[in-house]
N, C-alpha and C positions, 0 to 999 in steps of 0.2 A: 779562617774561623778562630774565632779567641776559645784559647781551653778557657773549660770548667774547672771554676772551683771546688775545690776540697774541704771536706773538714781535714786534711791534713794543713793544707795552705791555712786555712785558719787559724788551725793552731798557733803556727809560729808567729803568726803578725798579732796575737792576741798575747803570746806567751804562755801556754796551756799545754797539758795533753790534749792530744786528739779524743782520749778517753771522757775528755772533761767539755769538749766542744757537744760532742754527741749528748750529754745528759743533758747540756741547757736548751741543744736544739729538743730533747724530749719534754722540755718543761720540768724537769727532775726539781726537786724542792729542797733537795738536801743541799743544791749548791751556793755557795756564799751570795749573797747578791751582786757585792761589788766583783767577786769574777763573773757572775750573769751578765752585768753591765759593761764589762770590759768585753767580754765576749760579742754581745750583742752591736756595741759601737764597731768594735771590724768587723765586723759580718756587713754591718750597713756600708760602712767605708770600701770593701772588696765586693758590695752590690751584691750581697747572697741574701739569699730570703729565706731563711730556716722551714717557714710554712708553706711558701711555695717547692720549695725543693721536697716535704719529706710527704705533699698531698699534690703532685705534678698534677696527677689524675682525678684527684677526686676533685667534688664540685657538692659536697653532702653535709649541710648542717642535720645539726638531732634537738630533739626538743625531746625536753625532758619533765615527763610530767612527777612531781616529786612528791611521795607522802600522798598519794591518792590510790585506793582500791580501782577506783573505776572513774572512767573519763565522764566529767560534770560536764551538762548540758555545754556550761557558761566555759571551759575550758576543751570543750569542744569547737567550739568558737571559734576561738583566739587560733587553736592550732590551723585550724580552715583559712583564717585569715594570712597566718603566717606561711601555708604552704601554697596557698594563690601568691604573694607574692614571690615566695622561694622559684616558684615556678616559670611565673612572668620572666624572673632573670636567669632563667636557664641552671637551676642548682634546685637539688633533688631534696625534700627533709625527712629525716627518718624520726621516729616516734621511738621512745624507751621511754621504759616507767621507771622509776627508780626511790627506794625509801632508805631512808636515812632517821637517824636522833641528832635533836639540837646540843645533844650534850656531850657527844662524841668530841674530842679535840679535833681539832680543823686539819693537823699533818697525821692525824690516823684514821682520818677517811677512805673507805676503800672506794673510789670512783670506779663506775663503770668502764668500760674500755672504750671509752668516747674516739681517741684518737687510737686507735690500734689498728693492724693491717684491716684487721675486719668489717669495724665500721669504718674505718679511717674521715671521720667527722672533723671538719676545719673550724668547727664553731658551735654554742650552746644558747639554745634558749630557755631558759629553766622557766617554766611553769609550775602550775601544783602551788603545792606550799611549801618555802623555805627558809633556812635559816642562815646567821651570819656565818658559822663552821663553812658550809657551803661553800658559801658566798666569796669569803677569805682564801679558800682552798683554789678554787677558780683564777683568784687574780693572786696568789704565790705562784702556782704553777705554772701563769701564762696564758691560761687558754681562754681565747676570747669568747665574751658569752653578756645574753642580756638578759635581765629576769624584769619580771614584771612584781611590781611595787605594791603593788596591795596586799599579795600575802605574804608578805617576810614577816617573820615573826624574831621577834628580839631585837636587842640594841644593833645596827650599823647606821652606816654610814652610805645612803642613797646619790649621794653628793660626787662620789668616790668610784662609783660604777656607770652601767650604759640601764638608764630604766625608763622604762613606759608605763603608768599609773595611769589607772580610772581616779575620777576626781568625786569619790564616792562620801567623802566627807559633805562637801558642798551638797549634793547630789542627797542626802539624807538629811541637810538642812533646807533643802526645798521640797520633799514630802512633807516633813513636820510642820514647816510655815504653811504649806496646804492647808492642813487638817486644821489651824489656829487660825485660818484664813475661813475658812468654812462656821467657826464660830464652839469647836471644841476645844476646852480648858483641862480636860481627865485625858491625857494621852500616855499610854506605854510603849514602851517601847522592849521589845522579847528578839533577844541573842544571846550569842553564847561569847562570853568577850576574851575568853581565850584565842581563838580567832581574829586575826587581824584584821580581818573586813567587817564582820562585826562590831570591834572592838571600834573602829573606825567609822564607820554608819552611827556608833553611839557618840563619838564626836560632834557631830554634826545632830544629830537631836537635840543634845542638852545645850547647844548654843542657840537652838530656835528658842526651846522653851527661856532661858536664863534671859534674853532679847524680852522675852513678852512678859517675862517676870512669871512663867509657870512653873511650879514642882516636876521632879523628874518624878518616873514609875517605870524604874531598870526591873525586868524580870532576867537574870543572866543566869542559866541552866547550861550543864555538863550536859547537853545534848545534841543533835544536830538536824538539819532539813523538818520535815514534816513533823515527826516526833518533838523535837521542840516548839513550835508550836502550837501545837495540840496542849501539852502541858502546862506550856508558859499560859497560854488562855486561861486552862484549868487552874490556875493559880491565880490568877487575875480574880476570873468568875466569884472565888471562894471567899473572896475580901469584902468587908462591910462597906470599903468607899471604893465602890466600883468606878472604873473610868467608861468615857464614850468613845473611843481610838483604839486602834493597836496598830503601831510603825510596826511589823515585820523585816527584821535584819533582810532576810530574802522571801522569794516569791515560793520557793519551797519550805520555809517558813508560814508564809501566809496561807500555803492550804493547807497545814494541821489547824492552825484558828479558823478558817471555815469547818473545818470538820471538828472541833470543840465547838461552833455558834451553834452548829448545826443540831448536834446533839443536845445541846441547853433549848432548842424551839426559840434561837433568837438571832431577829433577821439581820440581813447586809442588803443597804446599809440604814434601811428603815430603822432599827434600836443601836445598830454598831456600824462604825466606818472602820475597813481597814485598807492599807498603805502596805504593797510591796517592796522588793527591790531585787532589780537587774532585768528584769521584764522577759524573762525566760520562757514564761507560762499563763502570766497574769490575762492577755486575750482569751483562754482556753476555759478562765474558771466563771462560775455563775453566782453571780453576778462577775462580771467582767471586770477583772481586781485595777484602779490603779496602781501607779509603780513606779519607779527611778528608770527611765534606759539606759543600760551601759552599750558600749560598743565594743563588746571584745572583735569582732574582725578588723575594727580598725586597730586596736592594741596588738594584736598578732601580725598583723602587717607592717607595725612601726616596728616590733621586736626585730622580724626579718630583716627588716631595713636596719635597724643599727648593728646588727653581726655582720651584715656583708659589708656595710660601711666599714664597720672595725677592721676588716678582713684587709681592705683595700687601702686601709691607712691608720696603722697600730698605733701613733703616737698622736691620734685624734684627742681635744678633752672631754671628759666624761658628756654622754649624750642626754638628755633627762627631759621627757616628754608628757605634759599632763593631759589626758583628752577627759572635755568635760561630759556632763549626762545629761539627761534630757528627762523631766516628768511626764509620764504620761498618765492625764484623767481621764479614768472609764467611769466605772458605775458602781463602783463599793465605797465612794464620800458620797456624806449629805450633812446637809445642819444635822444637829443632833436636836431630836424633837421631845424625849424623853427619857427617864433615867434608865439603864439597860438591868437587867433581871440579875438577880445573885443568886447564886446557888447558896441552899442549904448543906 
């Protein structure tokens, strides 16, 4: 039987403390690079596997929902998606919430205990909403992990990591072509574009209308879900050039606008058409909302899939997966047959 290696063997074929072996196999961030990489080349060459060795037993990625109070319908989803495949391949996923600031520096992060005896987690799916601090922290320290693309908010680099995107740009340039298709010219569009997905759904508006040669109508409110909606409508209503449209950023989005039509006495989609997005709810409402379909279970399933991938082969190149949407038309478009009610 061949001995096992050591981080003491290590050491010396590396030239290091043994003190020094141990921090890199932790992911420690204070250690220079080029001894990480010196490190990590013997280790490969002596056939040790830092992350096999220090999680023998475990078999446990964590999905980390970040910067959310409460698990969204739509990231409910995704983690569903990601723990049917977790599970198909025999590895368990544990759920943590976790909140953070984007303005925090990236090596004064306090992370969770992802990899600690406790959870002892071999790998991260960041969900939620995050930033590049995050993001950066993740890949100084080593630890493998894939996040999903739509809500990073701030400047990175997508290119550079393992991501799975909904193609919700495109996907809110084929709403707006709807409703232009339908024979509306006054179309809004109500998000909050601090938000990356809305800020992104507004991408793709303003390229349908700028295509047909229409004016934008951004209502972008500090609010969020139903309450914006509701509001944004309420702003809309109050203006002397009322539009016949409202793109809703999302589908909790579009039932505050039913509930502002509702309270103005004006119908869907007989005086007003509106357009949802990610189709969470839009079958449930009345009139039966159209909408964009995302597929978060399949986005949580690719996530899955590129951590255990990572797992099985570290020096893979970055993995980067667009899945597109799909519109679905119910029964809240029609031509627009006349000009919609303004509030006093």
């Amino acid at each position: 039987m061949s001995k096992k290696i050591t981080f003491h063997d290590l050491a010396r074929v590396a030239k290091v403390s043994p003190a020094t072996v141990s921090r890199v196999a932790a992911g420690n961030p204070t250690v220079d690079p080029a001894i990480r990489r010196r490190v990590r080349d013997a280790a490969e060459r002596l056939g040790l596997d830092f992350e096999e060795r220090r999680n023998e037993k475990s078999r446990i990625i964590a999905f980390l929902l970040a910067n959310r109070d409460v698990l969204h319908s739509f990231q409910a989803r995704i983690l569903l998606g990601a723990e049917k495949y977790c599970s198909l391949h025999n590895w368990e996923l544990l759920f943590m919430s976790y909140h953070y600031s984007a303005s925090v520096p990236r090596d004064s992060l306090h992370l969770p205990q992802l990899l600690s005896g406790r959870t002892n987690a071999r790998a991260v799916i960041l969900g939620g909403t995050n930033s590049a601090n995050l993001i950066q922290a993740f890949r100084e320290r080593e630890i493998p992990f894939a996040v999903l693309g739509n809500n990073v908010v701030g400047a990175w680099q997508p290119a550079e990591c393992d991501v799975v995107s909904s193609d919700d740009v495109q996907g809110a340039y084929d709403a707006t072509t709807h409703l232009i298709a339908k024979g509306h010219s006054r179309i809004a569009y109500i998000g909050n574009l601090d938000f990356p997905w809305f800020a992104r759904a507004a991408q793709g508006y303003k390229r349908a209308l700028d295509q047909a040669g229409l004016a934008h109508r951004l209502v972008d409110l500090r609010s969020d879900s139903a309450e914006l909606g509701y509001l944004g409508t309420k702003t809309l209503l109050g203006e002397k050039d009322p539009v016949t449209a409202i793109f809703a950023g999302s589908d909790q989005v579009a039932a505050g606008v039913y509930n502002a039509l509702r309270e103005a006495d004006i119908s869907v989609p007989g005086e007003f058409s509106v357009v949802g997005f990610n189709d969470t709810q839009g079958e449930f409402f009345h009139p039966a909302l159209s909408t964009v379909r995302e597929f978060p279970e399949e986005l949580g399933r690719h996530l899955a899939e590129f951590v255990l991938r990572r797992l099985q082969n570290p020096r893979l190149p970055p993995q980067n997966v667009t899945i597109p949407t799909r519109l679905v038309s119910r029964d809240s478009v029609a031509v627009p047959t006349a000009m919609p009610k303004v509030l006093a």
